[in-house]
C-alpha positions as a Markdown table, in Angstrom:
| # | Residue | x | y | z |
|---|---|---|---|---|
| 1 | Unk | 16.6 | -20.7 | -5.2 |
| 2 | Unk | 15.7 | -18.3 | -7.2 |
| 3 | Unk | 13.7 | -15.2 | -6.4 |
| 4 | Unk | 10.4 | -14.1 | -8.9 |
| 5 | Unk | 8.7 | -11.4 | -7.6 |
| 6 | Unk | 5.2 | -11.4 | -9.7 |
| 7 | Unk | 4.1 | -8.3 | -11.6 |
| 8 | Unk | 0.3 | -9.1 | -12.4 |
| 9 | Unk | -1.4 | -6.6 | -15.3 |
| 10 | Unk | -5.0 | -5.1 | -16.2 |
| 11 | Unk | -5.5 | -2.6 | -17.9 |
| 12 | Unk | -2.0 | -1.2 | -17.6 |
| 13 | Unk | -2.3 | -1.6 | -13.7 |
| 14 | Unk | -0.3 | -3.5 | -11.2 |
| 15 | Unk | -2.8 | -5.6 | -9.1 |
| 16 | Unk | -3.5 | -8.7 | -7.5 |
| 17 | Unk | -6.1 | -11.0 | -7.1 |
| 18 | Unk | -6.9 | -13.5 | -4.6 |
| 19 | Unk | -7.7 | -17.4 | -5.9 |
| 20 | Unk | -7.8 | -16.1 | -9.7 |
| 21 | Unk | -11.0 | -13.9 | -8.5 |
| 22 | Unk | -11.0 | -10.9 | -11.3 |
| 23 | Unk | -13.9 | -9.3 | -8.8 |
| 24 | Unk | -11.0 | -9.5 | -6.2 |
| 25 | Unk | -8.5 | -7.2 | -7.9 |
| 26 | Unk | -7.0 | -4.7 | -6.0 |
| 27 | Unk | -4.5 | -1.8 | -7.7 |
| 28 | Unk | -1.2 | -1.4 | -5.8 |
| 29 | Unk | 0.4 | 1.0 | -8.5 |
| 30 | Unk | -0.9 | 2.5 | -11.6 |
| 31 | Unk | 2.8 | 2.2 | -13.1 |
| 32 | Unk | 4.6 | -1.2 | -13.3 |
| 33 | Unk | 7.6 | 0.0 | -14.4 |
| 34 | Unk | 7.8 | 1.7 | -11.1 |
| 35 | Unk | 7.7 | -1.5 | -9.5 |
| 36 | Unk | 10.0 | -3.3 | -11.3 |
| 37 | Unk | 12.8 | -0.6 | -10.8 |
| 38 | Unk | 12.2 | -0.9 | -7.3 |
| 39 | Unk | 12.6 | -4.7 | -7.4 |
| 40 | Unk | 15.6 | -4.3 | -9.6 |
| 41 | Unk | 17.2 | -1.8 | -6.9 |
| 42 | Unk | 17.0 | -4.3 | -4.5 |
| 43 | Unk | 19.1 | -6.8 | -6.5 |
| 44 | Unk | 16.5 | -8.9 | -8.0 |
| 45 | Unk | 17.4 | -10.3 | -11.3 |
| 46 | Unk | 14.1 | -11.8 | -12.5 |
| 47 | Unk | 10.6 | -10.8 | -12.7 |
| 48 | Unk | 7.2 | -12.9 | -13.5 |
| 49 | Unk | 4.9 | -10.8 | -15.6 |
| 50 | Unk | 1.3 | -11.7 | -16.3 |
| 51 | Unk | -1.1 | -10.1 | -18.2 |
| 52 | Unk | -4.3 | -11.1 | -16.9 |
| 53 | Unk | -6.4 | -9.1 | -19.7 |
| 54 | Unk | -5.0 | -11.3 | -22.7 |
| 55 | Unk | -5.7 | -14.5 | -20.1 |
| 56 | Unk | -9.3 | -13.7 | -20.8 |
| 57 | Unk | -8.8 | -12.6 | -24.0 |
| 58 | Unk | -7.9 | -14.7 | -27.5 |
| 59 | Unk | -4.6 | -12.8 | -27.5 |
| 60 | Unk | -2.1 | -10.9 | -25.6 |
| 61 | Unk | -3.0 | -7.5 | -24.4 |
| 62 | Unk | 0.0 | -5.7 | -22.4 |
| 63 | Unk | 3.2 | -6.2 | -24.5 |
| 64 | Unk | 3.8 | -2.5 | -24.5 |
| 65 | Unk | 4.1 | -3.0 | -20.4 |
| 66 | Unk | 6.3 | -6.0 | -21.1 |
| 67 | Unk | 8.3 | -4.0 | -23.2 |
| 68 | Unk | 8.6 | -1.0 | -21.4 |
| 69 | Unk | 10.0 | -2.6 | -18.1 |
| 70 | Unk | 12.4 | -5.0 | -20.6 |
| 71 | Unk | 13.5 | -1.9 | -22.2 |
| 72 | Unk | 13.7 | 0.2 | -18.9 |
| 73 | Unk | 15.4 | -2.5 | -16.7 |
| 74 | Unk | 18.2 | -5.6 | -17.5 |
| 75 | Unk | 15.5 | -7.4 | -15.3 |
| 76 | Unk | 15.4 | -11.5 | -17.1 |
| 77 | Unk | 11.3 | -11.2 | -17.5 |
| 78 | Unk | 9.1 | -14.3 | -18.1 |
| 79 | Unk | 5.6 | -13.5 | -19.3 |
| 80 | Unk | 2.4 | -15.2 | -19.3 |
| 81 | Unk | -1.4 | -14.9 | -19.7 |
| 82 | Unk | -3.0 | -15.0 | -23.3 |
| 83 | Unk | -0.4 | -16.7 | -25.3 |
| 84 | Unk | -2.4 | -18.3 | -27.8 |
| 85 | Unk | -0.7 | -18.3 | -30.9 |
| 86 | Unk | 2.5 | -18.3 | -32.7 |
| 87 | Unk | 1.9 | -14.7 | -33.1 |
| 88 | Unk | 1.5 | -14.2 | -29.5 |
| 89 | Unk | 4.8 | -15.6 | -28.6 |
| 90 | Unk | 6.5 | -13.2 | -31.2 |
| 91 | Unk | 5.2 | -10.0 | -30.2 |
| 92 | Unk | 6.0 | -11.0 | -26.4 |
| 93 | Unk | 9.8 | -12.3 | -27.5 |
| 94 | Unk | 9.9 | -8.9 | -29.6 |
| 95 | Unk | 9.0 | -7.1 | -26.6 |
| 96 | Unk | 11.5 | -8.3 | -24.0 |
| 97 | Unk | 10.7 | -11.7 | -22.4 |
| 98 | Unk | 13.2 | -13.9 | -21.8 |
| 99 | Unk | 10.9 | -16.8 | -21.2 |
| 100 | Unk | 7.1 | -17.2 | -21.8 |
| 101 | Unk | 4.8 | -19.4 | -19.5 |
| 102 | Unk | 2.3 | -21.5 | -21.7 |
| 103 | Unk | -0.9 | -23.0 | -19.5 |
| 104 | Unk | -3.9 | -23.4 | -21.1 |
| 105 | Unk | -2.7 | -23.9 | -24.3 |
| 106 | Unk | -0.6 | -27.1 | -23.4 |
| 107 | Unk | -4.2 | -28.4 | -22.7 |
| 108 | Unk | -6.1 | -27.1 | -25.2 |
| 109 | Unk | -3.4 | -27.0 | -28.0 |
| 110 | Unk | -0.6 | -29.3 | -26.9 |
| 111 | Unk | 0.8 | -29.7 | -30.5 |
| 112 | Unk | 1.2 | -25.8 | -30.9 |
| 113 | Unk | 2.8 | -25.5 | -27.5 |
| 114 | Unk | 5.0 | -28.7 | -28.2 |
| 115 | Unk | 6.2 | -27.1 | -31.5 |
| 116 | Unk | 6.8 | -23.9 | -29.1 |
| 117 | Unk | 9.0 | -26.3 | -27.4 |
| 118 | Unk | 10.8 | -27.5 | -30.4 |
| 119 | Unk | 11.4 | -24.1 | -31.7 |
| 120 | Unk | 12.5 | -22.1 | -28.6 |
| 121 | Unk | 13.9 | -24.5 | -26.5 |
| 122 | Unk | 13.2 | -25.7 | -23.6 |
| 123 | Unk | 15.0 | -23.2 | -21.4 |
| 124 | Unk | 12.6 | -20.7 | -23.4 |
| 125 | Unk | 9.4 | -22.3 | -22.6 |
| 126 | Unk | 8.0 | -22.9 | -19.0 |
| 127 | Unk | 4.8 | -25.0 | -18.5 |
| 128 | Unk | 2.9 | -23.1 | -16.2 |
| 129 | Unk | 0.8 | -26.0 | -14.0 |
| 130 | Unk | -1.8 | -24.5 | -12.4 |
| 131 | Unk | -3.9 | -26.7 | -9.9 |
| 132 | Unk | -7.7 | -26.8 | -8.1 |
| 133 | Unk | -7.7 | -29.9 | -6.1 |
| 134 | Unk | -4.7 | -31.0 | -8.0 |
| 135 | Unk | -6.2 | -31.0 | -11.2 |
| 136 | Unk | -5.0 | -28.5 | -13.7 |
| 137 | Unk | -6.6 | -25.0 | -14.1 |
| 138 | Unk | -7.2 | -23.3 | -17.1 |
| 139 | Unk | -8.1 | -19.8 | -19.2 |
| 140 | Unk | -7.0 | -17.3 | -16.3 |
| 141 | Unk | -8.3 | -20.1 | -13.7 |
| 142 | Unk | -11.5 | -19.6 | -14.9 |
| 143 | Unk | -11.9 | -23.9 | -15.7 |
| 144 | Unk | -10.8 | -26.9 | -14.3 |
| 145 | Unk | -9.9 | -29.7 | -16.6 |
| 146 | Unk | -9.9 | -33.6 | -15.8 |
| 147 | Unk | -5.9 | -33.8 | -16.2 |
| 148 | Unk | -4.2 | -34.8 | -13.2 |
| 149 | Unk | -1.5 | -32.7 | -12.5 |
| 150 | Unk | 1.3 | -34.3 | -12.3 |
| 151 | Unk | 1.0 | -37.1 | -14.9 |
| 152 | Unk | 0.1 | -33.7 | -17.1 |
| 153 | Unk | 4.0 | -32.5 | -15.9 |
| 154 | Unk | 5.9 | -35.6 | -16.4 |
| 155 | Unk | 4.0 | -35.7 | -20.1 |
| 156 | Unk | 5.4 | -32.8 | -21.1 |
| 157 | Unk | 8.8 | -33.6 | -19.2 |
| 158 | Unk | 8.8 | -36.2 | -22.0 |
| 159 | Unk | 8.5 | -33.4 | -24.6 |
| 160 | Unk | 11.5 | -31.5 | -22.7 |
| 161 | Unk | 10.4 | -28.9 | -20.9 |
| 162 | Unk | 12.7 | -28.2 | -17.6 |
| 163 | Unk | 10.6 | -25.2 | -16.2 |
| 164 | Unk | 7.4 | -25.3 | -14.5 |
| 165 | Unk | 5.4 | -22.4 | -12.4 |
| 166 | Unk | 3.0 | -24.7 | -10.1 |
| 167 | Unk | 0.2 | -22.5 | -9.0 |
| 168 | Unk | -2.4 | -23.9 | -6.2 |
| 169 | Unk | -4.8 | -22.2 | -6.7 |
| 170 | Unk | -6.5 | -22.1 | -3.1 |
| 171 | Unk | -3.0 | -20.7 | -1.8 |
| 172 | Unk | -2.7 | -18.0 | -4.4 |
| 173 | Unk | -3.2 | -14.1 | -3.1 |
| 174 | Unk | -4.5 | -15.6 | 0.7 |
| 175 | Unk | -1.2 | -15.2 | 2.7 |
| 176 | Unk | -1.2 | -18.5 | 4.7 |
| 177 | Unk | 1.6 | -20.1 | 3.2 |
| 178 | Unk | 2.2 | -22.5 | 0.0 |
| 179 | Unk | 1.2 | -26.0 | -1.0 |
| 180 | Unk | 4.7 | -27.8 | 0.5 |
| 181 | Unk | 3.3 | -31.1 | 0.8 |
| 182 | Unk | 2.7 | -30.3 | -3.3 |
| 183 | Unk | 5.7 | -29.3 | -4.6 |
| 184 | Unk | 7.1 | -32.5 | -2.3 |
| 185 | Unk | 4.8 | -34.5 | -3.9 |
| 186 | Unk | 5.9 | -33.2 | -7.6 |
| 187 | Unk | 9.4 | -33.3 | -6.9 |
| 188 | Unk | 9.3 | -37.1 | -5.3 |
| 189 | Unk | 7.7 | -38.5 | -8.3 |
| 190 | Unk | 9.5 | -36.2 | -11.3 |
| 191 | Unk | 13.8 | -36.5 | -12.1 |
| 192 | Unk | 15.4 | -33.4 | -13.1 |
| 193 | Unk | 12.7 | -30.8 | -12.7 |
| 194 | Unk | 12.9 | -27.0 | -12.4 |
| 195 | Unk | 9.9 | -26.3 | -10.1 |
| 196 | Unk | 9.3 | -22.8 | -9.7 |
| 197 | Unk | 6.7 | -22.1 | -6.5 |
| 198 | Unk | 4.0 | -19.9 | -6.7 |
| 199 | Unk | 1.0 | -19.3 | -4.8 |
| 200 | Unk | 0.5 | -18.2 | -0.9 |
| 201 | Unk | 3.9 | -17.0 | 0.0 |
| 202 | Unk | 3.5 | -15.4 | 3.1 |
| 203 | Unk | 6.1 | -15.0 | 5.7 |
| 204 | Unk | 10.3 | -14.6 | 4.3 |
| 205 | Unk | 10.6 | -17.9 | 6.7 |
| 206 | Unk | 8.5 | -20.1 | 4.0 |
| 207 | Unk | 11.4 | -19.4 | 1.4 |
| 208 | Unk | 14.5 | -21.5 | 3.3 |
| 209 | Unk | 11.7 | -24.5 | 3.2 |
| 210 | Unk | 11.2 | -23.8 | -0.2 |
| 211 | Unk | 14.4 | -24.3 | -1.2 |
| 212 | Unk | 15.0 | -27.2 | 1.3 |
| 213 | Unk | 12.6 | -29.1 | -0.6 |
| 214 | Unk | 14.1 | -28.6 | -4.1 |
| 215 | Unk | 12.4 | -25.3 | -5.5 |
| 216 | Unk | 14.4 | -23.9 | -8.3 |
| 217 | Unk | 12.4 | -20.5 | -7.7 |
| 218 | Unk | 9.8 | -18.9 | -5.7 |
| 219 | Unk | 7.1 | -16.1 | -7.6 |
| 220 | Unk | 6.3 | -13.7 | -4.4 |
| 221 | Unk | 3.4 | -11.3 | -4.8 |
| 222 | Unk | 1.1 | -10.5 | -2.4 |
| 223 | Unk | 3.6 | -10.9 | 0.5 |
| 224 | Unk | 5.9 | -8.0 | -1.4 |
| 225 | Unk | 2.5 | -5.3 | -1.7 |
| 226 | Unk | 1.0 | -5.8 | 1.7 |
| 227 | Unk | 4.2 | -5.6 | 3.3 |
| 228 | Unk | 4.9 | -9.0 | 4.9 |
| 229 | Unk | 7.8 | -9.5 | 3.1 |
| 230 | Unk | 10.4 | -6.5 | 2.6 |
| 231 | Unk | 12.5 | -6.1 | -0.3 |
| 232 | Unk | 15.3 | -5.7 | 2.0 |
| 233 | Unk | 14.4 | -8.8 | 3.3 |
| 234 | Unk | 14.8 | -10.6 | -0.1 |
| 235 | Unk | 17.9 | -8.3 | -1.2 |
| 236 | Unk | 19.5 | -10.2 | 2.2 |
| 237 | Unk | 18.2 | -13.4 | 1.3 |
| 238 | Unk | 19.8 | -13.3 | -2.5 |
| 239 | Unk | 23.2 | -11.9 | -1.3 |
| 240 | Unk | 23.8 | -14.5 | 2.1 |
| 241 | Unk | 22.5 | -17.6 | -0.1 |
C-alpha cells in the first residue's frame, strides 16, 4: 500500500482543516516545500497536493507551490482542488503533477472530465469520491449532491478510471480513525479498483488494516502535523512492507 502524505494549500500556506471547515484552518508551516523535503528524506515517494484556494475559486490558484516542490523534489505529486478547465489541467501538468484528482467537475461537468480521461489516460486521472453520508461532496466540500457514491464510482469505472481518493468527510482532520466498513463496502461491490484512503488516519496501526482490506494507498495528514504518526514510523513501514 502506498503511502500519500497530504500537503493541503491557502494562500501559499501548509494547513489543515477539520471536516472541509475553511474556519477550521490551522498553519503548520508557512513553506511547503519544507515539508515535502522532509517527507522526501524519509523515503516517501508520493505526495497529495491540494490547493484549497482554487477549490473555491473558478480556477487553480497555487501552481507555483506545485511547481516549486515538483521542481525542488523527484517526489510523484498528484494535485487537486479547482481543476475546472482544460486550461487548469495544463498549467498543473506544466507545473509538475504526475496525476490530477478531478471531484466536482465529474459531477458537474462529466463530459469534460471524461474527455480528461480520454486524453490523459486513466493512470493520469484519479476520481477523487468525496462522501457526506455516502453521498458525494462537492466544490471544496462545501455541497452535497444526490449521487450515491458508489454507483457514481463504478459509472466512471465504466469510463476507465483505475484511481480513486475516497474522502469521508466526517473522518477527515478528527483523528479517530477512517471509514473501514466504507472502503469494505466500495471494494466488495467494485472489480479492479485502486482505492486510495483518505480521511481520519489516526494511529500508524490503522495502516496494516488499510491495506488488509485492499487499499492501494493511504493520504495521511493530520496524524503527520500533530505528531501521532512519525515519519520514522512511515519510513519503517515503506521499507519492512
Amino acid at each position: 500500500m502506498r503511502i500519500i502524505p497530504a500537503i493541503d494549500i491557502i494562500e501559499g500556506k501548509c494547513v489543515r482543516l477539520s471536516k472541509g471547515d475553511y474556519d477550521t484552518k490551522k498553519i503548520y508551516n508557512e513553506n511547503p516545500l519544507e515539508v515535502a523535503k522532509s517527507f522526501e528524506a524519509h523515503g516517501i515517494e508520493y505526495l497529495h497536493l491540494v490547493d484549497l484556494d482554487g477549490a473555491k475559486s473558478s480556477q487553480i490558484v497555487n501552481y507555483k507551490v506545485l511547481e516549486q516542490i515538483a521542481s525542488k523534489t523527484k517526489l510523484k505529486i498528484d494535485f487537486g482542488g479547482g481543476l475546472k478547465s482544460d486550461a487548469d489541467l495544463k498549467i498543473a501538468f506544466e507545473n509538475g503533477a504526475n496525476q490530477i484528482t478531478g471531484g466536482s467537475i465529474a459531477i458537474k461537468q462529466s463530459d469534460v472530465f471524461k474527455s480528461w480521461i480520454q486524453q490523459y489516460g486513466a493512470d493520469k486521472i484519479i476520481l477523487g469520491a468525496d462522501a457526506m453520508n455516502e453521498k458525494v461532496a462537492i466544490s471544496g466540500w462545501l455541497e452535497e449532491s444526490q449521487e450515491e457514491l458508489i454507483p457514481f464510482i463504478q459509472s466512471y469505472q465504466k469510463e476507465g478510471i483505475q484511481y480513486v481518493i475516497c474522502t469521508d468527510i466526517s473522518k477527515d482532520g478528527m483523528l479517530e480513525g477512517p471509514s473501514f466498513e466504507l472502503y469494505q463496502r466500495i471494494l466488495e461491490q467494485t472489480t479492479d479498483l485502486k482505492l486510495i484512503a483518505s480521511g481520519g488516519i489516526s494511529t500508524f496501526e490503522e495502516l496494516p488494516k488499510l491495506a488488509e482490506l485492499g487499499c492501494e494507498g493511504t493520504i495521511i495528514g493530520k496524524a503527520i502535523y500533530e505528531g501521532r504518526i512519525s515519519l520514522k514510523q512511515l519510513e519503517n513501514y515503506i521499507i519492512n512492507k
